[in-house]
C-alpha angles and dihedrals in degrees: 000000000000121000124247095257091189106119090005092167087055091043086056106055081044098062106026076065095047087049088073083059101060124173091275087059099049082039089058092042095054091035079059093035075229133158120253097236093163093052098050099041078057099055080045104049090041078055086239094137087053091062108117087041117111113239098237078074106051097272134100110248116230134164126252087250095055086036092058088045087065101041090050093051089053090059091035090057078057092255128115135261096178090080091063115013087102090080095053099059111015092081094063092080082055084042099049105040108009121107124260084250100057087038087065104034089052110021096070096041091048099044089055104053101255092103116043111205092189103129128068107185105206119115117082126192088247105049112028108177094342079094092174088075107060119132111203107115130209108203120200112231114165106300092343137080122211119226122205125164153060136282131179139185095040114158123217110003088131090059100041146069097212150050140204109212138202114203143164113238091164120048107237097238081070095059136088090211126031094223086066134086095046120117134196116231122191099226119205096216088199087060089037111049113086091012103075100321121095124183125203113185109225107214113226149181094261129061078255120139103227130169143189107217122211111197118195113181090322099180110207120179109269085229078066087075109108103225123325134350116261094020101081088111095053087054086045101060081043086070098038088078093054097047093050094052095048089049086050093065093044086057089041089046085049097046084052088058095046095060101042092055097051085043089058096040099046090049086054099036113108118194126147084010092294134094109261086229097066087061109093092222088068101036097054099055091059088040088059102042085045097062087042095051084050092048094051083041081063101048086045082062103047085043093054085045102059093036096057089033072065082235123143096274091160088115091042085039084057100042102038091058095045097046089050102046085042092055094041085052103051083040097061095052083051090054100043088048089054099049085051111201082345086077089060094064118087085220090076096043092214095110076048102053081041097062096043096047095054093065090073093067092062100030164094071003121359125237099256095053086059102047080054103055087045092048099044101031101034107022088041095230125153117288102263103205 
């Protein structure tokens, strides 16, 4: 299979680093259920996980295009993305909407690796992705919010020194729309832990740090709300664009490694004195998650486009992610099915690969979120819940 030749240079750099990580390394890493901490201290120091920084910040101020080109050869080298693409993404909504003031006190910081962005606490048990229901309240009292409520499903904290926060400032009986009255806070981990702020590790089926977070009169300064009070809902959807598309290219990174492995396997695989790869019922299968690995590939691209174009790319953010966790998916049962009982082994990575690719058909928005907002928004059916 021929490789995607657009932003070679970039591809390059991005692979030549992810060549010091090689499959004994990830291999280690899910076999700890570790954290990846050298890898992730590389991308920093490269300056790869500032790349959507502006340089007058300390990044280096790349587009989403060339952003997602990056994402996707981290999970094409057979690493994983998943563990740090928070901080790729999370500090738009301080970049978007934040003051001059918070932009210089956090980007550099951030940009160089003193300040880890990794963790966005917005999901509750209670609420899932019906995100206007969320009950954790931020109360103002003189220069301090506090903070009272529950989160789960919040990636990273372990592995970050700040937080990006949704909260309700104002109770939702007191508001026109439901998506008003919540606000976005910008929370210092290191202030927080142990002061109002409790945090509980879910155990789960991929080497992903995940917590559920408990906050009991957590008191934050009220210069750490990002823009203005009662909008935090509205920054919030600015950054979602931008996270779909990233994790499209992390699908589209993983469907690419997928192929290529059935393809060399099947190529080196003897049975009944033949290759596997010259029967048609297991050339077929790669064939057609190849194309659909191509055609999300596509939709990753038109959606980069618009978005850095600064266009409305809501409807191409959507698609593109679930066209492309839909094809590494597919792909990956494609692949496993081709490797037999070997995909099975973890010295192959494949059950590895499997495990973490199927996380993109359930978050960071679910499929069926998705298929809504397109009925509903593009196709102009009635509203369904």
């Amino acid at each position: 299979m021929t490789p995607d030749t657009s932003h070679q240079e970039l591809r390059d750099a991005i692979r030549a680093l992810c060549k010091s990580f090689d499959a004994a390394y990830w291999q280690r890493i899910d076999a700890e259920r570790g954290y990846p901490d050298e890898f992730v201290a590389a991308l920093t120091q490269a300056g790869w996980l500032a790349a959507l920084i502006p340089e007058e910040y300390g990044g280096s101020g790349l587009s989403l295009t060339e952003a997602s080109v990056i994402m996707e050869e981290i999970n094409r080298s057979g690493g994983n993305s998943y563990v740090c693409h928070g901080q790729m993404y999370n500090m738009n909504t301080l970049l978007r909407n934040g003051s001059e003031a918070q932009k210089k006190k956090f980007l550099p910081r951030i940009a160089s690796g003193e300040w880890r962005l990794q963790s966005m606490a917005v999901t509750e048990p209670g609420a899932g992705t019906d995100t206007t229901k969320i009950k954790t309240t931020a109360v103002r009292k003189g220069d301090r919010y506090v903070v009272n409520g529950q989160k789960v499903w919040i990636s990273r904290l372990e592995h970050s020194e700040l937080m990006i926060l949704l909260a309700r400032t104002t109770p939702l009986a007191e508001v026109k729309k439901k998506s008003e009255g919540m606000s976005i806070f910008l929370v210092d981990k290191r202030d927080a832990l142990g002061k109002g702020l409790a945090m509980r590790p879910i155990r789960n089926m991929v080497s992903h740090d995940t917590n559920e977070l408990f906050f009991d009169n957590l008191e934050i300064p009220a210069e750490n709300m990002i823009g203005e009070e009662g909008r935090g809902f509205k920054y919030l959807l600015d950054g979602l664009n931008a996270e779909r598309i990233l994790i499209a290219a992390e699908c589209i990174g993983d469907g690419y490694w997928f192929v290529e492995r059935a393809v060399n396997y099947a190529k080196e695989r003897v049975v009944f004195d033949r290759p596997i790869g010259q029967n048609q019922g297991v050339q077929f299968p790669i064939a057609e998650s190849h194309m659909e690995v191509e055609a999300a590939n596509l939709m990753r691209f038109k959606a980069c486009a618009l978005y850095d174009a600064k266009a409305a790319c809501g409807a191409e953010a959507n698609m593109a992610k679930h066209l492309a966790a839909k094809a590494s998916w597919e792909a990956a049962n494609m692949c496993l099915q081709t490797h037999g009982g070997f995909g099975f082994a973890a010295e192959y990575d494949v059950e590895r690969k499997f495990r973490e690719t199927r996380l993109f058909l359930v978050a960071p928005i679910s499929t069926n979120l998705i298929l809504s907002y397109l009925a509903e928004h593009v196709l102009g059916l009635p509203r369904s819940f």
